[in-house]
C-alpha positions, 0 to 999 in steps of 0.5 A: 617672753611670751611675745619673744616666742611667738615671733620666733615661731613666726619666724620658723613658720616663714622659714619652712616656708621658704624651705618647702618652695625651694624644695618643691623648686629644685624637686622641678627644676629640671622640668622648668629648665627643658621646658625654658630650652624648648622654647628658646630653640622651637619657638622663639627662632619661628617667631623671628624668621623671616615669613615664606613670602620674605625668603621667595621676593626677590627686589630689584631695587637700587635706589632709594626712590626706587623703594620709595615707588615700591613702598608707595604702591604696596602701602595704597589704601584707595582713596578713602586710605582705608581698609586692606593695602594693595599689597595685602590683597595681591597675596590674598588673590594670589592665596586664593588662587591656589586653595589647596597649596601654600603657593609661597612655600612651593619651590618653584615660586619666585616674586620678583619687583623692579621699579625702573624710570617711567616710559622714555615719552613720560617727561616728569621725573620722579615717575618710575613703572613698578612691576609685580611678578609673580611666577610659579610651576603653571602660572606668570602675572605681572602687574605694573603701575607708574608711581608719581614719587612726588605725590603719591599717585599710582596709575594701573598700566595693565589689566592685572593691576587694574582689577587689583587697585579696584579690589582694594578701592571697593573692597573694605 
């Protein structure tokens, strides 16, 4: 008898328990809910949308080689395949240019990238001139490479894209 007691007053202990956790639960539930809503609609949808960078590019690829030459040049380690891509450094020149501005949240900024077939004198096929534009209120680049789809080789066309590639080959 006396043990019967005592778990029936265990067990009366576990239920005021749970009572006083739902009771201090509903008391702040309200508070929980706003908080949960908060952060579904503020925060959830910045985490998911699209970068600045991602609303201002504009690609002018059709083809799936096309991608492939721009993947190529933007996905470039240098030769030893380490450190930044070269596509990281761009924006970071061009971060750098601009300080004191979010350059890509501006709008007059436009990012354009086309990958066309090489030169009419290149005889390979698989050889496609990818071009960088860059273009805002005061300031026009373009940086072009011809991209060898078949081995992955890049070669710079124009100043820009020259200082670019050595920036990623001696920069780590």
């Amino acid at each position: 008898m006396v043990e019967e007691r005592k778990d029936k007053r265990e067990e009366d202990k576990k239920i005021k328990k749970e009572s006083a956790l739902k009771k201090f639960l509903k008391k702040r539930s309200f508070i929980y809910l706003m908080a949960a809503v908060f952060f579904v609609v503020f925060i959830v949808p910045d985490m998911i949308a699209p970068s600045a960078l991602e609303k201002i590019l504009v690609e002018n690829l059709e083809s799936d080689e096309q991608n492939i030459a721009w993947n190529i040049v933007k996905s470039y380690r240098g030769t030893d395949g380490m450190g930044s891509t070269l596509g990281e450094i761009l924006l970071i020149q061009i971060e750098n240019t601009y300080p004191t501005e979010k350059i890509f949240e501006h709008r007059d900024t436009i990012i354009e990238i086309s990958a066309i077939p090489g030169p009419e004198f290149e005889i390979d096929e698989g050889v496609y001139q990818v071009t960088f534009s860059f273009k805002t209120y005061d300031n026009d680049r373009d940086y072009v490479w011809n991209v060898a789809i078949q081995t992955d080789e890049i070669f710079p066309i124009n100043d820009g894209a020259r200082k670019m590639m050595n920036i990623v080959e001696f920069y780590d």
